[in-house]
Every structure is written in structure tokens, then in C-alpha cells.
C-alpha positions, 0 to 999 in steps of 0.5 A: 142681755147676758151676752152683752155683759160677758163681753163688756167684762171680756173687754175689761179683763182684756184692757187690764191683763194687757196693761199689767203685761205692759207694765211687767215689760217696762219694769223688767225691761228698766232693770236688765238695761241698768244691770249693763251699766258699768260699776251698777249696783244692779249688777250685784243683785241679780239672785235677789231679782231673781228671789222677789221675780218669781212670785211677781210672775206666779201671780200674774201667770195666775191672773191671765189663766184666770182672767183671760177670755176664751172664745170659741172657733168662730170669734165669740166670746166662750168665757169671759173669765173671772172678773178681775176688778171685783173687790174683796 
């Protein structure tokens, strides 16, 4: 029964890291194509993007090492990681 817990919270952990890698693709993605535009207001703010990225990425960094499952040679599930839709 144990078992079928770790990995029902594997999966979880799976669905929600892969979704916020998604969605951190999107947004990064949106702004480097709008600073190309000619005369954008995104070309000036790239110090800036830089400044409020880096925490953004130290903590989602922080997330999949502490969220990601590790599985073991065979394909089992070694550790689900924590469970990252706990609250508090």
C-alpha cells in the first residue's frame, strides 16, 4: 500500500514540475521574441529581466531537486521527493 502512495505522489510531483517548466518556457520564451521587436520597451530592460529572473530560476532549480522523483536502475520508484502541493 506504501508503495502505491510513493508513486501516486511521483506522478503528482512529475505532472506539476513538468507544468511549471512549461509555463517558465512560455514566459521567458514571450519576452526574448518581444525584445527583437524594432523600437520595443523590452529591448531597454534586459538588466532588469535579468535582476527578477534569477530568483524565479533559483527557486524552481530548488523545487525539481526537491520535488523530482528518483528511480532506481530497474525503473522503480526510489524516492518520490517531497510532496510539493503540501500546504503550509
Amino acid at each position: 500500500m506504501a508503495q502505491k502512495a510513493t508513486k501516486t505522489l511521483a506522478v503528482r510531483n512529475t505532472a506539476l514540475l513538468n507544468r511549471l517548466l512549461l509555463l517558465t518556457t512560455a514566459l521567458h520564451s514571450t519576452f526574448h521574441i518581444l525584445r527583437l521587436l524594432p523600437f520595443s520597451y523590452f529591448r531597454r530592460s534586459l538588466l532588469r529581466y535579468i535582476l527578477f529572473t534569477l530568483p524565479a530560476l533559483a527557486i524552481q532549480f530548488w523545487f525539481e531537486r526537491i520535488g523530482r522523483p528518483t528511480r532506481s536502475a530497474n525503473g522503480e520508484v526510489k524516492s518520490a521527493g517531497e510532496d510539493l502541493d503540501a500546504k503550509g
